[in-house]
C-alpha positions as CSV (number, residue, x, y, z in Angstrom):
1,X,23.4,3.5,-36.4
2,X,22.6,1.5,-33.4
3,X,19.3,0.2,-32.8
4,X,17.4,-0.7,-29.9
5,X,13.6,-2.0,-29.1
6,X,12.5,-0.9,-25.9
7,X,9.4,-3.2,-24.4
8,X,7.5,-0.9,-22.4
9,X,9.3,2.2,-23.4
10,X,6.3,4.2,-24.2
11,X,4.2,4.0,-21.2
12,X,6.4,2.7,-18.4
13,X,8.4,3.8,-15.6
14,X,12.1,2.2,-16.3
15,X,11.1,1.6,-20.2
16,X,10.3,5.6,-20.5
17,X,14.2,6.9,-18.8
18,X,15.8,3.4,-20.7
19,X,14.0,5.5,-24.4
20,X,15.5,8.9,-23.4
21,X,18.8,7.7,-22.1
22,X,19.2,6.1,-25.5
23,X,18.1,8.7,-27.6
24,X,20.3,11.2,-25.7
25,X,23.3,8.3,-26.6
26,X,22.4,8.8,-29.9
27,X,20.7,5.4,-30.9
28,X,17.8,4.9,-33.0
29,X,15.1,3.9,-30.5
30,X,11.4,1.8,-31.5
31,X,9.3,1.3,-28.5
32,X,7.1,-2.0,-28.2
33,X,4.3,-2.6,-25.7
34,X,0.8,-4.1,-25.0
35,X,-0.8,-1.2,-27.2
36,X,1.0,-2.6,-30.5
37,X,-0.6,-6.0,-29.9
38,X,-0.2,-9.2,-27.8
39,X,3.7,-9.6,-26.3
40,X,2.7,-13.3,-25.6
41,X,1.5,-14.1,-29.0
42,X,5.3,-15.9,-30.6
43,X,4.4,-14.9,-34.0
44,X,3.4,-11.2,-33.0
45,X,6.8,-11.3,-31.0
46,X,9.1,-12.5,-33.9
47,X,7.6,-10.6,-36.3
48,X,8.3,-7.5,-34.4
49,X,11.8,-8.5,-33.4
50,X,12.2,-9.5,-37.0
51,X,10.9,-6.6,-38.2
52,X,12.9,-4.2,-36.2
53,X,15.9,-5.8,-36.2
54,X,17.4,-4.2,-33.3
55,X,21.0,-4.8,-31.8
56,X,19.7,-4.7,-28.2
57,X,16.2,-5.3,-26.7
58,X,15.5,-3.8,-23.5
59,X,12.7,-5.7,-21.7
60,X,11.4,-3.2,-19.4
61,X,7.9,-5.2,-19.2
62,X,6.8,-7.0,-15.7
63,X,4.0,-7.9,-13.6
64,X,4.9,-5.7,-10.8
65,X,2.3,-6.4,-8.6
66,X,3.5,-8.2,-5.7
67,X,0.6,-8.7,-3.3
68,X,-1.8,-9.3,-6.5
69,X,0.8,-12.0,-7.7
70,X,-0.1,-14.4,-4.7
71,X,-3.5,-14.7,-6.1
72,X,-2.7,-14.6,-9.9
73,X,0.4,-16.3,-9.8
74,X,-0.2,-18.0,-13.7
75,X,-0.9,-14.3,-14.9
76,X,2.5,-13.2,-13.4
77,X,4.1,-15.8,-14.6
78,X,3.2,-15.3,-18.2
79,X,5.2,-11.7,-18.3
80,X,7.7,-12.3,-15.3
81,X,8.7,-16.4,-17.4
82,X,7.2,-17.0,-20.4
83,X,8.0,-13.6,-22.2
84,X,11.3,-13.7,-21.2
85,X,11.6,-17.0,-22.2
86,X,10.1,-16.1,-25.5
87,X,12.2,-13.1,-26.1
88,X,15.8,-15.2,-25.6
89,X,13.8,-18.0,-28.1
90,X,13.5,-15.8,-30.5
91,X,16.9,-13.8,-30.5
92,X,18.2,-17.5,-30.7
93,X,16.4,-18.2,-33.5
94,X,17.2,-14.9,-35.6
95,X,20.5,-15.5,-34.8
96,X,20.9,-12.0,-33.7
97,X,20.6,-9.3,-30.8
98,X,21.3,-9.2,-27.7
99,X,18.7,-9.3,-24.8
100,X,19.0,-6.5,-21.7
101,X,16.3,-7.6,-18.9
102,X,15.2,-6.1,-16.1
103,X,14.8,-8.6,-12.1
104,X,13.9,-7.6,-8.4
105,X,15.8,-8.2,-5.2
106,X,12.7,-10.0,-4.0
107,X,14.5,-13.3,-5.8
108,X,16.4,-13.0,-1.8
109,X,14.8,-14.3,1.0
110,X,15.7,-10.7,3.2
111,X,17.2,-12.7,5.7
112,X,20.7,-11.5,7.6
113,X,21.8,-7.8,7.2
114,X,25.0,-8.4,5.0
115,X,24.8,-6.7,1.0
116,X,23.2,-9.3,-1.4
117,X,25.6,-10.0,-4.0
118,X,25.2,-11.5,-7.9
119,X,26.8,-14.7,-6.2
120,X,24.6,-15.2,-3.5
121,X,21.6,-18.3,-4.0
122,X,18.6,-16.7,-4.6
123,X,15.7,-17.8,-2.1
124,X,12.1,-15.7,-2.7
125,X,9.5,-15.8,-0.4
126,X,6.6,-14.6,-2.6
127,X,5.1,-15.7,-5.8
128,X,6.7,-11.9,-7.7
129,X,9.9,-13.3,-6.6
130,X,9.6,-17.0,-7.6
131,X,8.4,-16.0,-11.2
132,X,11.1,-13.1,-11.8
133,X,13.7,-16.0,-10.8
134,X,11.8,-18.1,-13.3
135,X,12.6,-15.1,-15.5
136,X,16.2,-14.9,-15.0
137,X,16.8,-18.7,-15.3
138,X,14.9,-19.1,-18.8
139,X,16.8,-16.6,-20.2
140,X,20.0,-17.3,-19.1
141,X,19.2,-21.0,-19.9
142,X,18.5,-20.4,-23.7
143,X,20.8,-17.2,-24.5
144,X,23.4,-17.1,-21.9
145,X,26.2,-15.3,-24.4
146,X,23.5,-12.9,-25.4
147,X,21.8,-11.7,-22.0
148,X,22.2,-9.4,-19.6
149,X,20.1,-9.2,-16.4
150,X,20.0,-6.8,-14.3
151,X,18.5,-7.0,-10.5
152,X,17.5,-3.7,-9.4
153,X,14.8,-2.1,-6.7
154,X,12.9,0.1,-5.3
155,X,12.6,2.5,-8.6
156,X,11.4,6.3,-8.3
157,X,11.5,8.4,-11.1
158,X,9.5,10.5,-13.4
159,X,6.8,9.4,-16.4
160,X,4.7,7.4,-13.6
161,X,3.2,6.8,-10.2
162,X,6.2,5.7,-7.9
163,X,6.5,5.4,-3.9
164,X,8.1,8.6,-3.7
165,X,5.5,10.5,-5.7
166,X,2.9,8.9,-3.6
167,X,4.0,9.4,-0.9
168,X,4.4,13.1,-1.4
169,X,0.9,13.2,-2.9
170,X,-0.3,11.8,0.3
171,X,1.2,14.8,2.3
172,X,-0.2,17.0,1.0
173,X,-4.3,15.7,1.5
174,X,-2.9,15.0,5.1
175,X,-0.8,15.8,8.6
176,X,0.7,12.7,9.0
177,X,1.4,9.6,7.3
178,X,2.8,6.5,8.4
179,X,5.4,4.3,7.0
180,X,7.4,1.0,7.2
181,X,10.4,1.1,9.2
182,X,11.8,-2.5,9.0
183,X,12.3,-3.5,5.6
184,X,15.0,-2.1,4.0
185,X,15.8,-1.9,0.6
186,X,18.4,0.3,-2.5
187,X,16.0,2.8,-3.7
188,X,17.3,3.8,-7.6
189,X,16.5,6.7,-9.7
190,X,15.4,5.3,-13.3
191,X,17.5,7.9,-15.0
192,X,20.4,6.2,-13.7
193,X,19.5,2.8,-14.5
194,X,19.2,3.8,-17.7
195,X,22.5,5.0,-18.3
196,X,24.1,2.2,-16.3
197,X,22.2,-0.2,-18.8
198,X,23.0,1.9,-21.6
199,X,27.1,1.5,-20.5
200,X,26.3,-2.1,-20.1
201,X,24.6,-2.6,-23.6
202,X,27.6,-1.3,-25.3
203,X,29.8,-3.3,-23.6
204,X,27.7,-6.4,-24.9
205,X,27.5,-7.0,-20.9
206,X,26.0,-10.5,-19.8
207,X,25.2,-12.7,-16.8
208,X,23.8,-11.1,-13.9
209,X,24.3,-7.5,-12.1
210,X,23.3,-5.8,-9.7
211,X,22.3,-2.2,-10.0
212,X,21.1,0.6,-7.7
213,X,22.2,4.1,-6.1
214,X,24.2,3.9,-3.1
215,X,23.3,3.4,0.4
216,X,20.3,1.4,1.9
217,X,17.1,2.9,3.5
218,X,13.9,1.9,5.0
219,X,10.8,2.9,3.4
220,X,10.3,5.1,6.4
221,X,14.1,6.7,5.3
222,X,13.4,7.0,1.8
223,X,9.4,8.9,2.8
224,X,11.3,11.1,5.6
225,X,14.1,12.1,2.9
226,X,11.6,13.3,0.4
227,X,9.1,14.8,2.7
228,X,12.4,16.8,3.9
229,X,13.6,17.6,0.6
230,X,9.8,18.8,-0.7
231,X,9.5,20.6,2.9
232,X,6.3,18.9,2.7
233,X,4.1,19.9,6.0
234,X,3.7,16.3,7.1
235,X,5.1,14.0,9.7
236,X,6.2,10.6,9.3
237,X,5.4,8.0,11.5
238,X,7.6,4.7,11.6
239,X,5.5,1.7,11.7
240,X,6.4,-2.0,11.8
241,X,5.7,-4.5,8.7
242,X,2.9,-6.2,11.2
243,X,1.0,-3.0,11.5
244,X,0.9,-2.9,7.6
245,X,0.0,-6.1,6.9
246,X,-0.4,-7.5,2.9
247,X,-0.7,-10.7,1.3
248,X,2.9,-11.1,0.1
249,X,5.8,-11.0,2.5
250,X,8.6,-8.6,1.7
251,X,11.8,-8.9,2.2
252,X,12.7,-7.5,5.3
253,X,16.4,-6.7,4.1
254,X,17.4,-6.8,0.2
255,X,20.2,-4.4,-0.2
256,X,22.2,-4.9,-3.3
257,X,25.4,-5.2,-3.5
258,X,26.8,-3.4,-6.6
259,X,30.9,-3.7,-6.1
260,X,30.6,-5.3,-9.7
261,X,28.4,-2.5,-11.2
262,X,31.1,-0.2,-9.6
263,X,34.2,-1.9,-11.0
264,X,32.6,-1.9,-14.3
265,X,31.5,2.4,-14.3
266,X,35.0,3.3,-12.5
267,X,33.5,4.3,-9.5
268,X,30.2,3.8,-7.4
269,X,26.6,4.5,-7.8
270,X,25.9,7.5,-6.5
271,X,24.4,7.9,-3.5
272,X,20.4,7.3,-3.2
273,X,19.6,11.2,-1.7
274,X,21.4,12.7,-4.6
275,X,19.9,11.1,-7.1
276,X,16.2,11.3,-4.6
277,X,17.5,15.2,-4.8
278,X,17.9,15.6,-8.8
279,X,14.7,13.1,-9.2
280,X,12.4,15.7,-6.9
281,X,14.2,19.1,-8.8
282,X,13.4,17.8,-11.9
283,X,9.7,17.6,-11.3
284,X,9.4,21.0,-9.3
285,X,8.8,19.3,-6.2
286,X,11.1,21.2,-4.5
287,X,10.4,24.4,-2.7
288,X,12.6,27.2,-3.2
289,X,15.0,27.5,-0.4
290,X,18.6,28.5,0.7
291,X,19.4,25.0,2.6
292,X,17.3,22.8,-0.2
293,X,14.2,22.5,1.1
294,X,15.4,21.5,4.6
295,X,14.0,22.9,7.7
């Protein structure tokens, strides 16, 4: 039977679809996370790993707070480096397991308009960035035939508070709401990261890839496409990054390039809208109509 441990499986966004797309695969599935005790205690750690003895462990836990991070860069650094760094430690130690872990396309400066690829230097501008490439480069450093990474963005799905959800939660308290037009970004439905990374685990995948639905948007395109979709009453109005100002700079293009996820599955990533679409059916937030929700 093949057995996975999934950090932040219980509670979070990508660790929640990563526990149902497994089960669904039919794997054995123990969930580990901040309520079973302290992920940066090494004992803790090793006795869980040890305990569980999983083939894979998915480590969907991250400080994801990327304006906060500027501030508290030492507290970012302890889940976005060291725990990385002590979950490939470990594995090395027990001799056994193989490491899935999750990075952002904020290790890319967003400069240039051209598809970022697994090739390409990375080059963040905030302190999220810096300390997810921290991530990546400890792990690979210490279990490089054991480890996969996988850069992703933008996630929307169900099981938590996303931009998608918020955004329709904002419409409908108000008229009109306004959004970011100039960053631009691959929006990715969890459910479909998790079965990429599932695909991937069995493989006994490593290095880095990228991974995320097809297409680029702008916030602005991905809050127009769901207020559409939801036939939401409420207009959205483009705005520029300087009229939305926050501590941490984003990037103001980090489109992945997933060729190599593509050549791996057979064929591409589907489309972001279709998988926006399946995301917003699945939750009931679309309106019963002939053309979808689209007036």
């Amino acid at each position: 039977m093949k057995k996975a441990l999934v950090l932040g499986g219980e509670t979070g966004l990508l660790g929640q679809a990563l526990t149902r797309a497994l089960q669904a695969d039919g794997w054995t599935v123990h969930t580990l996370g901040r309520r079973d005790g302290n992920l940066l205690d090494r004992d803790f750690l090793q006795g869980a790993l040890a305990g569980h003895a999983p083939h894979i462990i998915f480590n969907a836990v991250a400080w994801t707070a990327v304006d906060d991070a500027e501030d508290r860069t030492e507290d970012a650094l302890l889940l976005n480096r060291a725990l990385p760094s002590m979950l490939a430690q470990t594995l090395k130690t027990l001799g056994s397991g193989h490491l899935m872990h999750y990075s952002t396309d904020f290790v890319f400066s967003g400069e240039g308009t051209r598809l970022w690829t697994e090739d390409d230097t990375p080059q963040p501008r905030t302190a999220y960035g810096r300390t997810k490439l921290e991530g990546e480069q400890a792990i690979l450093g210490i279990l490089p035939d054991r480890a996969c990474i996988l850069r992703t963005a933008w996630l929307f799905g169900p099981g938590r508070k996303n931009f998608v959800s918020t955004i329709l939660g904002a419409c409908r308290q108000r008229d009109a709401i306004r959004v970011v037009h100039d960053q631009v970004g691959s929006p990715t439905y969890t459910a479909d990261l998790a079965q990429w990374s599932v695909a991937l685990a069995q493989s006994g995948a490593t290095g880095i890839w990228h991974a995320a639905n097809g297409g680029q948007a702008s916030w602005c395109d991905l809050a127009c496409e769901a207020v559409s979709l939801a036939a939401a009453p409420c207009r959205v109005i483009p705005i520029d990054s300087a009229d939305w100002p926050q501590k941490a700079q984003r990037p103001a293009f980090s489109a992945l390039d997933t060729r190599k996820l593509a050549t791996f599955l057979g064929k591409p990533p589907r489309p972001w809208p279709q998988a926006l679409r399946e995301y917003l059916f699945s939750e009931n937030m679309l309106l019963p109509s002939d053309n979808g929700g689209r007036s």
